[in-house]
PyMOL CGO cylinders between C-alpha atoms (Angstrom):
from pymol import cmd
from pymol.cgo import CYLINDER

trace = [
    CYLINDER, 0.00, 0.00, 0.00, 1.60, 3.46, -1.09, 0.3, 1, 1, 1, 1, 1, 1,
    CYLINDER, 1.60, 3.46, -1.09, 1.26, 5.74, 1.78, 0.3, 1, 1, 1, 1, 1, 1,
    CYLINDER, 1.26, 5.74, 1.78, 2.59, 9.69, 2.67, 0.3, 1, 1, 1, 1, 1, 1,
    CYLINDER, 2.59, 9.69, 2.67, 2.34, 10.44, 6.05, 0.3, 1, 1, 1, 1, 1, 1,
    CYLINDER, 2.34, 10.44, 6.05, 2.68, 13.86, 7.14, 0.3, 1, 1, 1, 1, 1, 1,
    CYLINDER, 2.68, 13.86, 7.14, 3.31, 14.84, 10.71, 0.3, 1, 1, 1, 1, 1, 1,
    CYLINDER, 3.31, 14.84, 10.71, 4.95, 17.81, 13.09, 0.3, 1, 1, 1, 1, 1, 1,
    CYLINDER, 4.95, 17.81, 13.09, 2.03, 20.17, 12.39, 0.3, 1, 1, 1, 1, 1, 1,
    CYLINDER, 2.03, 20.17, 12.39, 0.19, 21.93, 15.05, 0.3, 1, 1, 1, 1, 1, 1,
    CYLINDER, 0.19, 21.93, 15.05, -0.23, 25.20, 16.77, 0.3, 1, 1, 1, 1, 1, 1,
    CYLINDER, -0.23, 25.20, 16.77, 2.66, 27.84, 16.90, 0.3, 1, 1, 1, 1, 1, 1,
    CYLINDER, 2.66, 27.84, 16.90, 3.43, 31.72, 18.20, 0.3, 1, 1, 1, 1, 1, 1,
    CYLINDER, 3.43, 31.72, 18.20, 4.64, 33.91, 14.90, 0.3, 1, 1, 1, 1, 1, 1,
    CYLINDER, 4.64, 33.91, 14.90, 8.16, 33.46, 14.84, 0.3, 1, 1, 1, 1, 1, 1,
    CYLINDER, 8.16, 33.46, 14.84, 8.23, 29.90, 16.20, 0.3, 1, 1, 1, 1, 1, 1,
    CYLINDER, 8.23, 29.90, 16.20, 9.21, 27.24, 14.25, 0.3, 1, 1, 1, 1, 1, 1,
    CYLINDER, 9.21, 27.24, 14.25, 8.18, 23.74, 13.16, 0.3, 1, 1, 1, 1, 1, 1,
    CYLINDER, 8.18, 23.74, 13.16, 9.57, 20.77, 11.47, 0.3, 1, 1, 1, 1, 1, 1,
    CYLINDER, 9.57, 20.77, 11.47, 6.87, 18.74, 9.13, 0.3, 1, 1, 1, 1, 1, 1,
    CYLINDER, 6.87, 18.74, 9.13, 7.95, 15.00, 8.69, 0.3, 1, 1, 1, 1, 1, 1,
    CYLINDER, 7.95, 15.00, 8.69, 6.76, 13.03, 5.06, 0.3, 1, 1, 1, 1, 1, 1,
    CYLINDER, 6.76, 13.03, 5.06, 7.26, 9.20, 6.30, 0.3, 1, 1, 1, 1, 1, 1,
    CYLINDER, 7.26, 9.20, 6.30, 6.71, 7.15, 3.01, 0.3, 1, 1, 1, 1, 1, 1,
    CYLINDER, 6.71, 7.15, 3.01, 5.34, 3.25, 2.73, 0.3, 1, 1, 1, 1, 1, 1,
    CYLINDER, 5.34, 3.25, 2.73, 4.77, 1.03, 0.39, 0.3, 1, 1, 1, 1, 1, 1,
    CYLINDER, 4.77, 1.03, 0.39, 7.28, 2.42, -2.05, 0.3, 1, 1, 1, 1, 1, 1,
    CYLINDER, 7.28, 2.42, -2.05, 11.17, 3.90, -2.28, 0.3, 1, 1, 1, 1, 1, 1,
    CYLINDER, 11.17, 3.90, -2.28, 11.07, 7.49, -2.55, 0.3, 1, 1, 1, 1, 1, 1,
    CYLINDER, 11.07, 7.49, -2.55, 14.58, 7.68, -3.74, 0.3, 1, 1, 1, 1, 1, 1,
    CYLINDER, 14.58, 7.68, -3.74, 13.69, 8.18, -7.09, 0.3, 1, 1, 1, 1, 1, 1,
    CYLINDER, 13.69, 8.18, -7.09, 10.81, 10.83, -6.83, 0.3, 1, 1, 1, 1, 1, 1,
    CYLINDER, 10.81, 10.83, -6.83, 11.26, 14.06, -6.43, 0.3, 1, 1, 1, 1, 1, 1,
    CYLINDER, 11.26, 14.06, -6.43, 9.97, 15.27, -3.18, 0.3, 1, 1, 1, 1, 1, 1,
    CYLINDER, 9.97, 15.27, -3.18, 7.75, 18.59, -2.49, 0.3, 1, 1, 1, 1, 1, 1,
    CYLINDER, 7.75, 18.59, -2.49, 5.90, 20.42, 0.10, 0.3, 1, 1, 1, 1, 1, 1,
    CYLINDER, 5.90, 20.42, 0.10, 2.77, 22.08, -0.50, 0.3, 1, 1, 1, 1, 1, 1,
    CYLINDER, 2.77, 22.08, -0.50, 0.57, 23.91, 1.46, 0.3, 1, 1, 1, 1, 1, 1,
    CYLINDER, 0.57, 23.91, 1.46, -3.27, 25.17, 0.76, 0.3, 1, 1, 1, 1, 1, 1,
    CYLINDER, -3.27, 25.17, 0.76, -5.26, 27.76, 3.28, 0.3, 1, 1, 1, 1, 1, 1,
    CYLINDER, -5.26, 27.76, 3.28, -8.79, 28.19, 3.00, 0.3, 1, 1, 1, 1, 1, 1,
    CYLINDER, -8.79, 28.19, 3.00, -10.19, 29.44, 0.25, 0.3, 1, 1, 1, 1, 1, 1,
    CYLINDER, -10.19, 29.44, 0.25, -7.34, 29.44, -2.07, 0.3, 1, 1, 1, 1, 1, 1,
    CYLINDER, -7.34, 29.44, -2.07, -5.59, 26.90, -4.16, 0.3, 1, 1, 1, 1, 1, 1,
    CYLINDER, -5.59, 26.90, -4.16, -3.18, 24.60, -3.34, 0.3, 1, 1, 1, 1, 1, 1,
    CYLINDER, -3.18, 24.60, -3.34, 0.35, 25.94, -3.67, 0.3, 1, 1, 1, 1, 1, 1,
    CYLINDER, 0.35, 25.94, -3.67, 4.07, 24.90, -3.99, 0.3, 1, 1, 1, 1, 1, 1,
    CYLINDER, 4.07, 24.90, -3.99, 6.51, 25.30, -1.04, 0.3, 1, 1, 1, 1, 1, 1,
    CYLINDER, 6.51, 25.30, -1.04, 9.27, 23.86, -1.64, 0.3, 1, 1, 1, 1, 1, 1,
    CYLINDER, 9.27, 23.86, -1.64, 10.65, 20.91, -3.88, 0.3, 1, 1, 1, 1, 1, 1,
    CYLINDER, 10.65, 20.91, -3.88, 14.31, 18.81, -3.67, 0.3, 1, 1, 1, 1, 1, 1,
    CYLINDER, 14.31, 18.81, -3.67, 15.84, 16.65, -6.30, 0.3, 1, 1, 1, 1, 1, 1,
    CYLINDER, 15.84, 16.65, -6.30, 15.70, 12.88, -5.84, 0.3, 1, 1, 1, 1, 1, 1,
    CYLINDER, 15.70, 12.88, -5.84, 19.30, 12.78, -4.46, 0.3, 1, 1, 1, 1, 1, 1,
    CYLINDER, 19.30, 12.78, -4.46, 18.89, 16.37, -2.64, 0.3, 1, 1, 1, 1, 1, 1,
    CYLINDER, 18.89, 16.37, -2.64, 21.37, 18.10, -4.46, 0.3, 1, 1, 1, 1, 1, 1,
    CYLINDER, 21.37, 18.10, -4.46, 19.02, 20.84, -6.00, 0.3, 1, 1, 1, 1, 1, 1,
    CYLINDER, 19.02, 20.84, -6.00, 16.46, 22.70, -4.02, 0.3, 1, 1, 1, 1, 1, 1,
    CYLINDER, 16.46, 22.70, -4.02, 13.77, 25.06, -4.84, 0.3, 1, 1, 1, 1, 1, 1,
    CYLINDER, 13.77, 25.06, -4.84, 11.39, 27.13, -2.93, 0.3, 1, 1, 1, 1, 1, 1,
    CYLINDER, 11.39, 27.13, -2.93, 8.57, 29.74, -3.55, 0.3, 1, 1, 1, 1, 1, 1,
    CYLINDER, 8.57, 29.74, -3.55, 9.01, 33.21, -2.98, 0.3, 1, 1, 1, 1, 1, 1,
    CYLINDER, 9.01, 33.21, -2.98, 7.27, 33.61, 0.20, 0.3, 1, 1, 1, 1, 1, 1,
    CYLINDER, 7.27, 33.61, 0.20, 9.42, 30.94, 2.65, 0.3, 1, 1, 1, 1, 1, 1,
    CYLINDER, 9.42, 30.94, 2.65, 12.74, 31.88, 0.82, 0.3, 1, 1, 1, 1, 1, 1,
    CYLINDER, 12.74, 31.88, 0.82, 15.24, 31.82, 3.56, 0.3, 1, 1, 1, 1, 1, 1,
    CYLINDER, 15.24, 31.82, 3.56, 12.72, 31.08, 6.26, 0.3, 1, 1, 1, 1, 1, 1,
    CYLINDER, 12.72, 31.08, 6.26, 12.00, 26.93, 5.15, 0.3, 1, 1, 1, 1, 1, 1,
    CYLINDER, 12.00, 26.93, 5.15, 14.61, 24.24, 4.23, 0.3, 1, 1, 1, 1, 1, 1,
    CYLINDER, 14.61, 24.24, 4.23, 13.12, 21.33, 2.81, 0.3, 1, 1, 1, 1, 1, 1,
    CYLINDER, 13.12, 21.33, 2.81, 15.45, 18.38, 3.38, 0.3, 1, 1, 1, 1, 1, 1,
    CYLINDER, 15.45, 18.38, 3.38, 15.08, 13.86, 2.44, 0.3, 1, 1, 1, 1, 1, 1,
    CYLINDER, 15.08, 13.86, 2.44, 16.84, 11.03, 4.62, 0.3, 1, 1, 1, 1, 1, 1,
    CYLINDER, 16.84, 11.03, 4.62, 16.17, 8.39, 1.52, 0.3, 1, 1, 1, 1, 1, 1,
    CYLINDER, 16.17, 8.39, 1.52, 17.68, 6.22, 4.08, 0.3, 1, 1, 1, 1, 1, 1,
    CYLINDER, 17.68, 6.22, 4.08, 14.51, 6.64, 6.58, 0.3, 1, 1, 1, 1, 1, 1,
    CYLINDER, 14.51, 6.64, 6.58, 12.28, 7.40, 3.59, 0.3, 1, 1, 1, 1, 1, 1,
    CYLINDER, 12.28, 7.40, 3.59, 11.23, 10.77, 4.47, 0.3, 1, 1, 1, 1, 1, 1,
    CYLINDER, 11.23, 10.77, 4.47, 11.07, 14.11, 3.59, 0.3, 1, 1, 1, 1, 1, 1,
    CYLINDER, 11.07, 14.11, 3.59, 11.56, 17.46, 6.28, 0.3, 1, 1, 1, 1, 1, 1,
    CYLINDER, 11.56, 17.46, 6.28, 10.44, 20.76, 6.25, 0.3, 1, 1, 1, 1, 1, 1,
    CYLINDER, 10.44, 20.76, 6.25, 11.84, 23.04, 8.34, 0.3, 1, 1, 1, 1, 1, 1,
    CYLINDER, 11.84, 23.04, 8.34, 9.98, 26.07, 9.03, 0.3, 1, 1, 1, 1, 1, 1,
    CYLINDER, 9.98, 26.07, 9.03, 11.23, 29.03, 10.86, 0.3, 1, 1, 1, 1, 1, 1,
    CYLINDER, 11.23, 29.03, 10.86, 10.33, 32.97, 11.41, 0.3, 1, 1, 1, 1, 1, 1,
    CYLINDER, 10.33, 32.97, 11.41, 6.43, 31.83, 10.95, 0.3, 1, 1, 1, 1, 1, 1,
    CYLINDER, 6.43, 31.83, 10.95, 4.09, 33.89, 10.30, 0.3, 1, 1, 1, 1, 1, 1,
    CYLINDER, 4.09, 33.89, 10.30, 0.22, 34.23, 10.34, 0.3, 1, 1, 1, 1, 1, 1,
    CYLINDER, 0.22, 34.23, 10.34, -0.19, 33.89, 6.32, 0.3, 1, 1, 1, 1, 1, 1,
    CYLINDER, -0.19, 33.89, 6.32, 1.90, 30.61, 6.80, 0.3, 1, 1, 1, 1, 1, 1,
    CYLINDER, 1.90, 30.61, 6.80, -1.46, 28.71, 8.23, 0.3, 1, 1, 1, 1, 1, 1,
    CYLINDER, -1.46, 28.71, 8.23, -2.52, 26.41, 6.13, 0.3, 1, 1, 1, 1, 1, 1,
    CYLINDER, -2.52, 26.41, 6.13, -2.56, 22.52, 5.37, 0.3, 1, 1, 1, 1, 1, 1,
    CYLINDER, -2.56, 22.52, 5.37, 0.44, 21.35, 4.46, 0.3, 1, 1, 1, 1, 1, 1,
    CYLINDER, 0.44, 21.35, 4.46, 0.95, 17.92, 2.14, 0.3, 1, 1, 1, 1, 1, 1,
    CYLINDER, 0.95, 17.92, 2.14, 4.07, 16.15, 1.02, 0.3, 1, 1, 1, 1, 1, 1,
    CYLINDER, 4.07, 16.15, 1.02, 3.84, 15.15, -2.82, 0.3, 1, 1, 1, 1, 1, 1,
    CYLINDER, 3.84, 15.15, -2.82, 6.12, 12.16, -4.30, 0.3, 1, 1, 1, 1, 1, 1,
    CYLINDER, 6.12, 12.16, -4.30, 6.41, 12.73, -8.36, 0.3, 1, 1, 1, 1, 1, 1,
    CYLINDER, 6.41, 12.73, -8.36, 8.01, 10.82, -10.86, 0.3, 1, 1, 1, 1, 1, 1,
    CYLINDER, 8.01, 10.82, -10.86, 7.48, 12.34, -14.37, 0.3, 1, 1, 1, 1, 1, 1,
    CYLINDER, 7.48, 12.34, -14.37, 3.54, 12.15, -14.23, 0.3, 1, 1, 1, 1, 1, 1,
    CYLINDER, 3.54, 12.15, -14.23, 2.94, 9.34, -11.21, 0.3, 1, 1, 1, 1, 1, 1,
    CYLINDER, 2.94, 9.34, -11.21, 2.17, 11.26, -8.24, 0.3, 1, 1, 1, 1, 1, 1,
    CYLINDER, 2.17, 11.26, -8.24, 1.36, 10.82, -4.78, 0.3, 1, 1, 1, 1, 1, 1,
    CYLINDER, 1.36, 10.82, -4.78, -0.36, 12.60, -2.08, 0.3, 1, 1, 1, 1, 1, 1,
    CYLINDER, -0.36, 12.60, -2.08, -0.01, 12.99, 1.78, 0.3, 1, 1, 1, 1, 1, 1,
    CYLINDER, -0.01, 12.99, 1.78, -3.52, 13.14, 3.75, 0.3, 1, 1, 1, 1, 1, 1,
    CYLINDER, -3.52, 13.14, 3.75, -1.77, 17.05, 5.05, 0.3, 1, 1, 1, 1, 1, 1,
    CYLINDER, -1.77, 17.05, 5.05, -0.68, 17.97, 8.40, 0.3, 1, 1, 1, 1, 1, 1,
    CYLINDER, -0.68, 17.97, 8.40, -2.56, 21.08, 10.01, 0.3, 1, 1, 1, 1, 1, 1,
    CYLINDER, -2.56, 21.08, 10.01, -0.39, 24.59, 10.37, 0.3, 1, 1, 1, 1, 1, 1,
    CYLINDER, -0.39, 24.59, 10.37, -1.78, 26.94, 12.55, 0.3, 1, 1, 1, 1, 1, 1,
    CYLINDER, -1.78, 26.94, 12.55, -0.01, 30.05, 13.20, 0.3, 1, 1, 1, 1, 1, 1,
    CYLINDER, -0.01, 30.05, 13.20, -1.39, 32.10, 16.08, 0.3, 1, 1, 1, 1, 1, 1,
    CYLINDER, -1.39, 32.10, 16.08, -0.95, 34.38, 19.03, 0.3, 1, 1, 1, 1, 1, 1,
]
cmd.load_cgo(trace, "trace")
Protein backbone atom coordinates (compact mmCIF):
# COMPACT_ATOMS: atom_id res chain seq x y z
CA UNK A 1 0.00 0.00 0.00
CA UNK A 2 1.60 3.46 -1.09
CA UNK A 3 1.26 5.74 1.78
CA UNK A 4 2.59 9.69 2.67
CA UNK A 5 2.34 10.44 6.05
CA UNK A 6 2.68 13.86 7.14
CA UNK A 7 3.31 14.84 10.71
CA UNK A 8 4.95 17.81 13.09
CA UNK A 9 2.03 20.17 12.39
CA UNK A 10 0.19 21.93 15.05
CA UNK A 11 -0.23 25.20 16.77
CA UNK A 12 2.66 27.84 16.90
CA UNK A 13 3.43 31.72 18.20
CA UNK A 14 4.64 33.91 14.90
CA UNK A 15 8.16 33.46 14.84
CA UNK A 16 8.23 29.90 16.20
CA UNK A 17 9.21 27.24 14.25
CA UNK A 18 8.18 23.74 13.16
CA UNK A 19 9.57 20.77 11.47
CA UNK A 20 6.87 18.74 9.13
CA UNK A 21 7.95 15.00 8.69
CA UNK A 22 6.76 13.03 5.06
CA UNK A 23 7.26 9.20 6.30
CA UNK A 24 6.71 7.15 3.01
CA UNK A 25 5.34 3.25 2.73
CA UNK A 26 4.77 1.03 0.39
CA UNK A 27 7.28 2.42 -2.05
CA UNK A 28 11.17 3.90 -2.28
CA UNK A 29 11.07 7.49 -2.55
CA UNK A 30 14.58 7.68 -3.74
CA UNK A 31 13.69 8.18 -7.09
CA UNK A 32 10.81 10.83 -6.83
CA UNK A 33 11.26 14.06 -6.43
CA UNK A 34 9.97 15.27 -3.18
CA UNK A 35 7.75 18.59 -2.49
CA UNK A 36 5.90 20.42 0.10
CA UNK A 37 2.77 22.08 -0.50
CA UNK A 38 0.57 23.91 1.46
CA UNK A 39 -3.27 25.17 0.76
CA UNK A 40 -5.26 27.76 3.28
CA UNK A 41 -8.79 28.19 3.00
CA UNK A 42 -10.19 29.44 0.25
CA UNK A 43 -7.34 29.44 -2.07
CA UNK A 44 -5.59 26.90 -4.16
CA UNK A 45 -3.18 24.60 -3.34
CA UNK A 46 0.35 25.94 -3.67
CA UNK A 47 4.07 24.90 -3.99
CA UNK A 48 6.51 25.30 -1.04
CA UNK A 49 9.27 23.86 -1.64
CA UNK A 50 10.65 20.91 -3.88
CA UNK A 51 14.31 18.81 -3.67
CA UNK A 52 15.84 16.65 -6.30
CA UNK A 53 15.70 12.88 -5.84
CA UNK A 54 19.30 12.78 -4.46
CA UNK A 55 18.89 16.37 -2.64
CA UNK A 56 21.37 18.10 -4.46
CA UNK A 57 19.02 20.84 -6.00
CA UNK A 58 16.46 22.70 -4.02
CA UNK A 59 13.77 25.06 -4.84
CA UNK A 60 11.39 27.13 -2.93
CA UNK A 61 8.57 29.74 -3.55
CA UNK A 62 9.01 33.21 -2.98
CA UNK A 63 7.27 33.61 0.20
CA UNK A 64 9.42 30.94 2.65
CA UNK A 65 12.74 31.88 0.82
CA UNK A 66 15.24 31.82 3.56
CA UNK A 67 12.72 31.08 6.26
CA UNK A 68 12.00 26.93 5.15
CA UNK A 69 14.61 24.24 4.23
CA UNK A 70 13.12 21.33 2.81
CA UNK A 71 15.45 18.38 3.38
CA UNK A 72 15.08 13.86 2.44
CA UNK A 73 16.84 11.03 4.62
CA UNK A 74 16.17 8.39 1.52
CA UNK A 75 17.68 6.22 4.08
CA UNK A 76 14.51 6.64 6.58
CA UNK A 77 12.28 7.40 3.59
CA UNK A 78 11.23 10.77 4.47
CA UNK A 79 11.07 14.11 3.59
CA UNK A 80 11.56 17.46 6.28
CA UNK A 81 10.44 20.76 6.25
CA UNK A 82 11.84 23.04 8.34
CA UNK A 83 9.98 26.07 9.03
CA UNK A 84 11.23 29.03 10.86
CA UNK A 85 10.33 32.97 11.41
CA UNK A 86 6.43 31.83 10.95
CA UNK A 87 4.09 33.89 10.30
CA UNK A 88 0.22 34.23 10.34
CA UNK A 89 -0.19 33.89 6.32
CA UNK A 90 1.90 30.61 6.80
CA UNK A 91 -1.46 28.71 8.23
CA UNK A 92 -2.52 26.41 6.13
CA UNK A 93 -2.56 22.52 5.37
CA UNK A 94 0.44 21.35 4.46
CA UNK A 95 0.95 17.92 2.14
CA UNK A 96 4.07 16.15 1.02
CA UNK A 97 3.84 15.15 -2.82
CA UNK A 98 6.12 12.16 -4.30
CA UNK A 99 6.41 12.73 -8.36
CA UNK A 100 8.01 10.82 -10.86
CA UNK A 101 7.48 12.34 -14.37
CA UNK A 102 3.54 12.15 -14.23
CA UNK A 103 2.94 9.34 -11.21
CA UNK A 104 2.17 11.26 -8.24
CA UNK A 105 1.36 10.82 -4.78
CA UNK A 106 -0.36 12.60 -2.08
CA UNK A 107 -0.01 12.99 1.78
CA UNK A 108 -3.52 13.14 3.75
CA UNK A 109 -1.77 17.05 5.05
CA UNK A 110 -0.68 17.97 8.40
CA UNK A 111 -2.56 21.08 10.01
CA UNK A 112 -0.39 24.59 10.37
CA UNK A 113 -1.78 26.94 12.55
CA UNK A 114 -0.01 30.05 13.20
CA UNK A 115 -1.39 32.10 16.08
CA UNK A 116 -0.95 34.38 19.03
Amino acid sequence: QVQLVESGGGLVQPGGSLRLSCAASGFTISTYVMSWHRQAPGKERELVAEISSGGGTRSYASFVKGRFTISRDNAKNTVYLQMNSLNPEDTAVYYCRSRLQELQYWGQGTQVTVSS
